[in-house]
C-alpha positions in Angstrom: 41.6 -6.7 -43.9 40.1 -4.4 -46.9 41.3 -0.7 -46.4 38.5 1.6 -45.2 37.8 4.7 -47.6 39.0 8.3 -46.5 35.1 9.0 -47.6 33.9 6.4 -44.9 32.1 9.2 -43.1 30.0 10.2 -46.2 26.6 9.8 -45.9 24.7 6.7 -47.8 21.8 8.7 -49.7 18.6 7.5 -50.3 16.6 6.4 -54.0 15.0 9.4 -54.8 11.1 8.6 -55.6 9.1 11.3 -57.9 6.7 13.6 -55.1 2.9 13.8 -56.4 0.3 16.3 -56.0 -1.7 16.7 -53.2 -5.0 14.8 -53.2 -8.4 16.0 -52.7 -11.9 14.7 -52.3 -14.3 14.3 -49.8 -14.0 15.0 -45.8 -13.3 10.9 -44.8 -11.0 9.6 -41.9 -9.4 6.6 -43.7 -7.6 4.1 -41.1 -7.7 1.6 -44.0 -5.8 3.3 -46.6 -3.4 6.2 -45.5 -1.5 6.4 -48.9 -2.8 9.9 -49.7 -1.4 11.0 -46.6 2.0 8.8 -46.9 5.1 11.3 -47.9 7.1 9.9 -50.3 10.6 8.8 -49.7 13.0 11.6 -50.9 17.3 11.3 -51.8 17.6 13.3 -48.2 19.6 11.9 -45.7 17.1 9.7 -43.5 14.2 11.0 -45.3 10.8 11.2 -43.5 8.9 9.7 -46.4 6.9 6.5 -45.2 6.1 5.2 -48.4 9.1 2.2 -48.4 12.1 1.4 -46.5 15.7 2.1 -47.4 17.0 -1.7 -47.5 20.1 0.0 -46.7 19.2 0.1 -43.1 18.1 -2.8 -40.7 14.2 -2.3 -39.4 13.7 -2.7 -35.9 10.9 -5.5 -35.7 11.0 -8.9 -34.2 14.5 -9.5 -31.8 17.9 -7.8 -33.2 21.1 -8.5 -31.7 23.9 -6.5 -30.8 27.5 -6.7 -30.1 29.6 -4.5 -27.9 32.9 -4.2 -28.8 35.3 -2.3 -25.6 38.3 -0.8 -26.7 41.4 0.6 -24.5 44.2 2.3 -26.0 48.3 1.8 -24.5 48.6 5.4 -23.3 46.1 4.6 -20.6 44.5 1.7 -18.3 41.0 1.3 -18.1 39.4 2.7 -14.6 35.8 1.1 -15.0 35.0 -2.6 -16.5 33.4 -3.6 -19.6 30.2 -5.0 -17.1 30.0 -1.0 -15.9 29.7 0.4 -19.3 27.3 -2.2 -20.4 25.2 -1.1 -17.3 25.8 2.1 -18.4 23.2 1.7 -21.2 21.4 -1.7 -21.0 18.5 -2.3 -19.8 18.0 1.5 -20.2 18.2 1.0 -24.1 16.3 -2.1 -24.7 13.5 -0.5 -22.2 13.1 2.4 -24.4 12.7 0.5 -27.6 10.6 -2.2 -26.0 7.9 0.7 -24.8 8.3 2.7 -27.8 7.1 -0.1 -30.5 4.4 -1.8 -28.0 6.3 -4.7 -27.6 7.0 -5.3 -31.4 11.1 -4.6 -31.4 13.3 -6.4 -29.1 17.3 -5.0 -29.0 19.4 -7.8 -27.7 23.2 -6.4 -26.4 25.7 -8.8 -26.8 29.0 -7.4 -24.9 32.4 -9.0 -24.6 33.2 -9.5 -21.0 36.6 -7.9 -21.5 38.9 -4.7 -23.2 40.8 -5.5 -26.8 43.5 -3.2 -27.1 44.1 -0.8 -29.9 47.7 -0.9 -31.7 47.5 2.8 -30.9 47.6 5.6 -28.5 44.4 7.1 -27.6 45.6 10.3 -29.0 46.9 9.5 -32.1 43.1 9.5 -33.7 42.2 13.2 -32.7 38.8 12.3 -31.5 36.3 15.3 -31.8 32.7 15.9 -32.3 33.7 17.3 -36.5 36.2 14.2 -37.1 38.3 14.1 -40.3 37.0 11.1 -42.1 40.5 10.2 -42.5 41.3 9.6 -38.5 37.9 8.0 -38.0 38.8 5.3 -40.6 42.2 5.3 -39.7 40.1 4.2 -35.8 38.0 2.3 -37.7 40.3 0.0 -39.4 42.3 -0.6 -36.4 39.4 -1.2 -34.3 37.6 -4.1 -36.6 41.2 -5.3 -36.8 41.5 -6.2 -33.3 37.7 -7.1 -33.0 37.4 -9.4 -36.0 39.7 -11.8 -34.1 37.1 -12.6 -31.5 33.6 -11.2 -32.9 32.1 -13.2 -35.7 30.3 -10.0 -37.1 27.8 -11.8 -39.4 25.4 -12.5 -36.1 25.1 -9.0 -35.1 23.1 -6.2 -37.3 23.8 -3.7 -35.0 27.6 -3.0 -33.9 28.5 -0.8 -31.1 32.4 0.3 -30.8 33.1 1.4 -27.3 36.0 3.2 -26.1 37.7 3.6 -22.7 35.8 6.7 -21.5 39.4 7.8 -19.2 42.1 7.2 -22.2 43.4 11.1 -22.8 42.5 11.6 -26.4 38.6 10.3 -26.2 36.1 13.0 -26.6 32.5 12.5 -25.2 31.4 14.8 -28.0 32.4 12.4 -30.7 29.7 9.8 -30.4 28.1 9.0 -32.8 27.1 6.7 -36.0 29.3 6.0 -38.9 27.7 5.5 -42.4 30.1 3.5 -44.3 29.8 5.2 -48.1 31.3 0.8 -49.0 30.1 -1.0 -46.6 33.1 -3.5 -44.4 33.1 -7.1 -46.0 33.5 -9.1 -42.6 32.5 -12.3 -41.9 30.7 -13.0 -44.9 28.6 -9.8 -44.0 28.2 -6.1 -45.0 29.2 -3.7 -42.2 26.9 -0.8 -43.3 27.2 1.3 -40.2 28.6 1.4 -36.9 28.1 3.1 -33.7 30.8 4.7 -31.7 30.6 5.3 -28.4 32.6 8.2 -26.4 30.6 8.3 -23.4 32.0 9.5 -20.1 30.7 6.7 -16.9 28.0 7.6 -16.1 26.8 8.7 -19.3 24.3 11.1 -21.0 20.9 9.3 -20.1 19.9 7.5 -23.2 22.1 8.9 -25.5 22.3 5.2 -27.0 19.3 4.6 -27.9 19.4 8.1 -29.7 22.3 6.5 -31.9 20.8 3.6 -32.3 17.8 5.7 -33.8 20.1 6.6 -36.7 20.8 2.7 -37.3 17.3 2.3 -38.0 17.3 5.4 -40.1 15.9 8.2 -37.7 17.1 11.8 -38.6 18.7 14.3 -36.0 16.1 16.5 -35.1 17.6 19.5 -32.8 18.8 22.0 -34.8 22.6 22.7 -34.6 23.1 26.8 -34.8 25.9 27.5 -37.7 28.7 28.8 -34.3 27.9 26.0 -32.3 25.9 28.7 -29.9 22.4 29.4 -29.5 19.8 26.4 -28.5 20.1 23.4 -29.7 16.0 22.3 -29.3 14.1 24.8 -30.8 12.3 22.5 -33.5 10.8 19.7 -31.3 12.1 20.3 -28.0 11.2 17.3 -25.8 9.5 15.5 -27.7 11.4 13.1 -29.5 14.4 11.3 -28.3 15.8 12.3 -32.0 15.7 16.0 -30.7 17.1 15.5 -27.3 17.7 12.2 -25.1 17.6 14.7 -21.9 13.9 15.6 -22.8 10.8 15.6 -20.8 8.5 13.3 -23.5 11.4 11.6 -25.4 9.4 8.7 -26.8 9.4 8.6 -30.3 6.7 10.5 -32.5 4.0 8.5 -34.0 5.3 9.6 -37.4 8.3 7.4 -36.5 6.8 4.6 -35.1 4.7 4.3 -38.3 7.8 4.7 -40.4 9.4 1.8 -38.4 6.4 -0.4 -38.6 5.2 -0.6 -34.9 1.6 1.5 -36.1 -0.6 -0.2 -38.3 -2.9 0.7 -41.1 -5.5 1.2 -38.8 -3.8 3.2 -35.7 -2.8 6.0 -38.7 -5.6 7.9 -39.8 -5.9 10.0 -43.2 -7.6 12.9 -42.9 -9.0 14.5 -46.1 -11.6 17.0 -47.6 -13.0 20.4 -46.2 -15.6 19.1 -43.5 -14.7 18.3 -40.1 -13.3 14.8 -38.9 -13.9 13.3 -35.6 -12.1 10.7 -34.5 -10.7 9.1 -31.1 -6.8 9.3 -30.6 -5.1 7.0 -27.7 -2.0 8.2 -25.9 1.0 7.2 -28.0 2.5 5.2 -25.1 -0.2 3.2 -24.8 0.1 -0.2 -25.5 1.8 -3.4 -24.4 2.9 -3.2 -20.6 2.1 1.0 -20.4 -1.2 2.2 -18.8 -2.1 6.1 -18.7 -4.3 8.0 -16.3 -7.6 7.8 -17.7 -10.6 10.8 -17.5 -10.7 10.4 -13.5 -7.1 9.9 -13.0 -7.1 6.3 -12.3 -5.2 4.6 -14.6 -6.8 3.2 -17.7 -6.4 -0.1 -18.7 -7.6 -2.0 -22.2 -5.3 0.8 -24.7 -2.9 -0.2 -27.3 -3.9 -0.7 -30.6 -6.5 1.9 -31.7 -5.6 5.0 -33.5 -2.6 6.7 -32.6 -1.8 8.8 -35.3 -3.5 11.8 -37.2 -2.1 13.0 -40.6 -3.3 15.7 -43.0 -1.4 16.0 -46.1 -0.6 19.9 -46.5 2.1 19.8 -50.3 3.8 17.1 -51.8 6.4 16.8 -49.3 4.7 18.1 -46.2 1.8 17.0 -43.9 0.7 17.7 -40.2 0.6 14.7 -37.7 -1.6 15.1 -34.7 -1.0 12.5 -31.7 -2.0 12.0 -27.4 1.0 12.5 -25.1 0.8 12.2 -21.9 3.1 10.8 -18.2 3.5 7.4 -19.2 5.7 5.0 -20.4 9.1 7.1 -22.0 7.0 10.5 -21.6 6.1 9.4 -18.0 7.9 12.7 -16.7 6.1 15.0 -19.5 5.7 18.6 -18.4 2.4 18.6 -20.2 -0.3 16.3 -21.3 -3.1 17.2 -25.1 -2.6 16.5 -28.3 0.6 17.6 -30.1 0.8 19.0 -33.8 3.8 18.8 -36.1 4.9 19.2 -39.5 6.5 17.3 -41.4 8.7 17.5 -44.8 10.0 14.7 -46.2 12.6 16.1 -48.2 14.5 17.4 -45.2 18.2 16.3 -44.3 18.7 15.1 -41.4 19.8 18.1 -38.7 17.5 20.8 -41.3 14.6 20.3 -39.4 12.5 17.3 -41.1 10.4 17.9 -38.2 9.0 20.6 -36.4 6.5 21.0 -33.6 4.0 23.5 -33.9 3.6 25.5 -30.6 -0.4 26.2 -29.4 0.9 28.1 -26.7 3.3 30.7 -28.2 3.0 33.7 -25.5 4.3 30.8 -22.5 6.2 28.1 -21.7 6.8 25.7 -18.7 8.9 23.7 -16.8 11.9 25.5 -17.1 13.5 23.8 -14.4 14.0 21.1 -16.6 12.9 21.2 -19.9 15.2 21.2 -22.7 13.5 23.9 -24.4 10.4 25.5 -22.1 8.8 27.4 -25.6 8.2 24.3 -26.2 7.0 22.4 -23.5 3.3 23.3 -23.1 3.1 23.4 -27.2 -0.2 21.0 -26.6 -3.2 21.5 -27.1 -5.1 21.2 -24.0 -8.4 20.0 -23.2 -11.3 21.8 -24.4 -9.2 24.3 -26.4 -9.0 24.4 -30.1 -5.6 25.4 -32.5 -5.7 26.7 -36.1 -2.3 26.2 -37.2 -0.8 29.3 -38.5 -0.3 29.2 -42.2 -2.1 26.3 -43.0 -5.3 26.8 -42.3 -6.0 23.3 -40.2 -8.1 23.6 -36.9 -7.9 20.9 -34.2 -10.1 20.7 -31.1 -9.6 18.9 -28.4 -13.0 17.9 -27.2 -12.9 15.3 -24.5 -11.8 12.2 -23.2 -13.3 8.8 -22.6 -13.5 6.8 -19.3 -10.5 4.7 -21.2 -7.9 7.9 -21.4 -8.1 8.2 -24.6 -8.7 11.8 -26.3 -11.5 13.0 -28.6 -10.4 15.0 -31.3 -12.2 17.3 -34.3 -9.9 18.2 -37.1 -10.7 20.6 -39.7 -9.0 21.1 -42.7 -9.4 24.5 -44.9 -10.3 27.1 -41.9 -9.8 30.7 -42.7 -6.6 32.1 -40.5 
């Protein structure tokens, strides 16, 4: 078996791509042709640009398969069974994804019905949530060791490594995804990445499918204070799993279903010029198998593939994305329901705030009972109000709704603050 690298945990970075200028002309919402309004990918660590992919990551379209690999260690016997821990996260997972692209992205878990054992103790790999890259190869090697004896690797692009959440040396905190600086030749494959799992039983609720986020090239979005005190969720607070898999409205945000592919040209919409733009803007969980309350309440059926995302370009790197949220599908527990504003700067690093929602409701909050972040939980705009976002100049009105649910917007670039 090829010897891992000390560097294993090092980051794989991104082909940089030269940012343009801004473009200008006249006042047009383009659903056809969003490259004016399409950041360009940067060399930051899963960069927001949306102008390619990084071929270094799998895309989640179509059906994916994964395996789950269950580890135990021989300073201690395993309490729960490799069918618990599976439970622990599937459907849950799969559910997530499978609302969040309308349908477009299947994850398949594969799990082995039983533990392989480590050669070592639990102990001996000083888990922790800052692990030396040498122990976490040293765990790494010995855990493909053991698993390339039963798994054949080259069937799976997504790898979970799951350890026995009651052995004495594991650390919840230590979950998380390993970026292989050379990727593991296994199989006739290329290991790139690998998720490892940490989790006590039961878990943190969908803290896979945040993980598996970073397989498909996601960025952290909380923001990790320099102590390790303060709030964790003060740049997007509920509203991306990315942020927090506790929040409120943790489906992904349209910016990141249209990097992924799951939006089309014609749910994203460019707007440009001076001059106001209407347009019509459906719930971003609407689609395939979701329904939202429509303008009376009732629920509205016939949603799902008009536009769902708004985008003005604001500097070569940053732009504004407007999008509906609402209770349904993953945000079916939101705190509040109107259209949400956020910036967004492609050459951000992942954890340095590549995204950031913009709050229209500075002076409150709301649902503190259980809100990640309550500043941020009304940041909406509501119906029939209207936002100029500070510092840029950009004015959005909610106007209405239609009999359908979805939300009629006016956007207006270049207003006086």
């Amino acid at each position: 078996m090829p010897k891992l690298r000390s560097t294993a945990a090092v980051f794989t970075t991104m082909s940089a791509l030269a940012a343009t200028s801004v473009l200008t002309g006249p006042s047009v919402a383009e659903p056809f042709s969003t490259a004016p309004c399409a950041l360009h990918r940067t060399e930051a660590h899963h960069s927001e640009g949306v102008d390619g992919w990084n071929p270094a990551y799998t895309r989640p379209t179509g059906a994916l398969d994964a395996v789950m690999v269950f580890l135990s260690f021989p300073d201690a016997a395993p309490r729960t069974t490799p069918a618990q821990l599976t439970a622990d996260h599937f459907p849950a997972t799969s559910r997530f994804y499978e609302q969040a692209s309308y349908g477009r992205f299947t994850l398949r878990p594969h799990p082995l019905k039983h533990w392989l054992r480590m050669p070592r103790p639990s102990t001996s790999y000083a888990m922790r949530r800052d692990w030396s890259a040498e122990d976490r190869a040293a765990y790494l090697r010995d855990a493909f060791a053991v698993a390339d004896k039963e798994v054949d690797f080259s069937r799976y692009p997504v790898v979970y490594l799951i350890a026995d959440p009651d052995a004495p040396g594991v650390d919840s905190d230590a979950t998380k995804v390993v970026n292989l600086e050379t990727p593991l030749h296994l199989d006739d494959t290329d290991i790139h990445r690998v998720v490892t799992v940490f989790e006590h039983h039961p878990p943190d609720r969908l803290v896979l499918a945040h993980e598996t986020g970073h397989v498909f090239d996601l960025p952290d979005l909380y923001h990790r204070p320099v102590d390790g005190k303060g709030d964790w969720d003060t740049y997007v607070g509920d509203w991306d799993l990315m942020g927090s898999q506790f929040g409120l409205s943790p489906d992904l945000f349209g910016w990141h279903k249209w990097r992924l592919g799951w939006l089309g040209p014609r749910q994203v919409v460019c707007v440009r010029g001076a001059t106001p733009t209407r347009l019509t803007l459906e719930p971003l969980a609407a689609g395939r198998g979701v329904t939202v309350p429509g303008a009376g309440g009732t629920p509205a059926f016939g949603l799902g593939d008009g536009v769902k995302l708004a985008v003005v370009r604001t500097g070569p790197d940053s732009a504004l994305a407007f999008e509906a949220r609402g209770a349904a599908g993953n945000d079916r527990m939101s705190c509040r329901q109107g259209i949400l504003v956020y910036r967004v700067h492609g050459g951000a690093e992942s954890g340095d705030g590549p995204v950031q929602v913009v709050d229209a409701h500075p002076r409150t909050d709301a649902c503190w009972e259980n809100s990640v972040y309550p500043p941020l939980a009304d940041a909406p705009v509501f119906l029939g109000e209207s936002f100029t976002v500070p510092g840029e100049g950009v004015k959005v009105e909610a106007e209405g709704r239609t009999a359908s649910g979805a939300w009629t917007v006016k956007i207006t670039p270049g207003v006086e603050d």
